[in-house]
N, C-alpha and C positions, 0 to 999 in steps of 0.2 A: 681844679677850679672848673666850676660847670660852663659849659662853651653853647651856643645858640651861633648859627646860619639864617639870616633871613633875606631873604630878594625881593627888589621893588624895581617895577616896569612904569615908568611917568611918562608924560606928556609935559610937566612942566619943564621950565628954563630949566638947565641944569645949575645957574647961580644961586637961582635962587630956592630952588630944589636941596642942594649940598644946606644952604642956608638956614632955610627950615628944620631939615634931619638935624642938624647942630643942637640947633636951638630944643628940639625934641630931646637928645641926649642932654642936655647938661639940665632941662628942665627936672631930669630923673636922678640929678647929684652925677652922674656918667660924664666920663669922657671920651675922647675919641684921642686913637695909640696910636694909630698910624692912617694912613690911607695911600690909594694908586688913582691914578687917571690915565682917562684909554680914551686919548681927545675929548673931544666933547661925546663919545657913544657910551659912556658906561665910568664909574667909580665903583670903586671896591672901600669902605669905611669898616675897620675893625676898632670896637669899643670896649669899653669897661665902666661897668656900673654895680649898685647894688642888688644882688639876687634879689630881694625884696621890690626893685624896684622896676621889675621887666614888667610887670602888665599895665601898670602907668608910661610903660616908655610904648608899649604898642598900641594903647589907646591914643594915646600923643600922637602917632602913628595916624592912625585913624582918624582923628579929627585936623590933624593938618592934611589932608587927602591924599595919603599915603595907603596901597591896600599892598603890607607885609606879609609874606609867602615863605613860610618853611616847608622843609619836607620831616622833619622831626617834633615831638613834643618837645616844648619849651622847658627847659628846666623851673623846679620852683625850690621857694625855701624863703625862710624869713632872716637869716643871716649868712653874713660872707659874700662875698663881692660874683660876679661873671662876666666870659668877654664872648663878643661876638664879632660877626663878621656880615655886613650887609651890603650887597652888590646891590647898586642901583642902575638899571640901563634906561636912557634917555631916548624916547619917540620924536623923531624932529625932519625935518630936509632937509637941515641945515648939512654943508660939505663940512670933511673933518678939517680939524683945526691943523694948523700947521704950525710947527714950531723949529725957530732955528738952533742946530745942533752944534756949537764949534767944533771947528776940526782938533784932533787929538794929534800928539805928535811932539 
């Protein structure tokens, strides 16, 4: 299955940042398989959609003011599905977030 890396550096909220990219994926028939979060500095979103449908998913991209950054040609093709993987790192002052961990045991 053809695989795509892309990276986005925002300024915006990250709520509504995650919110947007979402809404960019499923716009494209894609979903989103998994993700991580790194407090509020950065999410990692790996997706899956159809091959046919990556350059409507980076245009999406681009008109929600998103500017996606690979270091590889994007795969193409008009049939069969690909998954990707897009780190997004958030610009902010904000302090990280804290989260409480129960104790194990």
């Amino acid at each position: 299955m053809p695989f795509f890396r892309l990276s986005i550096v925002t300024k915006v909220e990250r709520n509504m940042a995650l919110s947007q990219i979402r809404d960019c994926v499923s716009a494209q028939g894609g979903w989103i398989t998994d993700h991580s979060l790194f407090s509020n500095r950065a999410a990692t979103l790996n997706v899956e959609m159809p091959l046919a449908a990556l350059p409507g998913f980076m245009a999406a991209l681009n008109e929600a003011g998103f500017t996606a950054k690979t270091d590889a040609a994007l795969p193409a093709g008009e049939t069969g599905d690909c998954r990707g993987s897009l780190s997004i790192t958030f610009i902010h002052g904000d302090p990280d977030l804290k989260q409480a961990v129960p104790p194990f045991g």
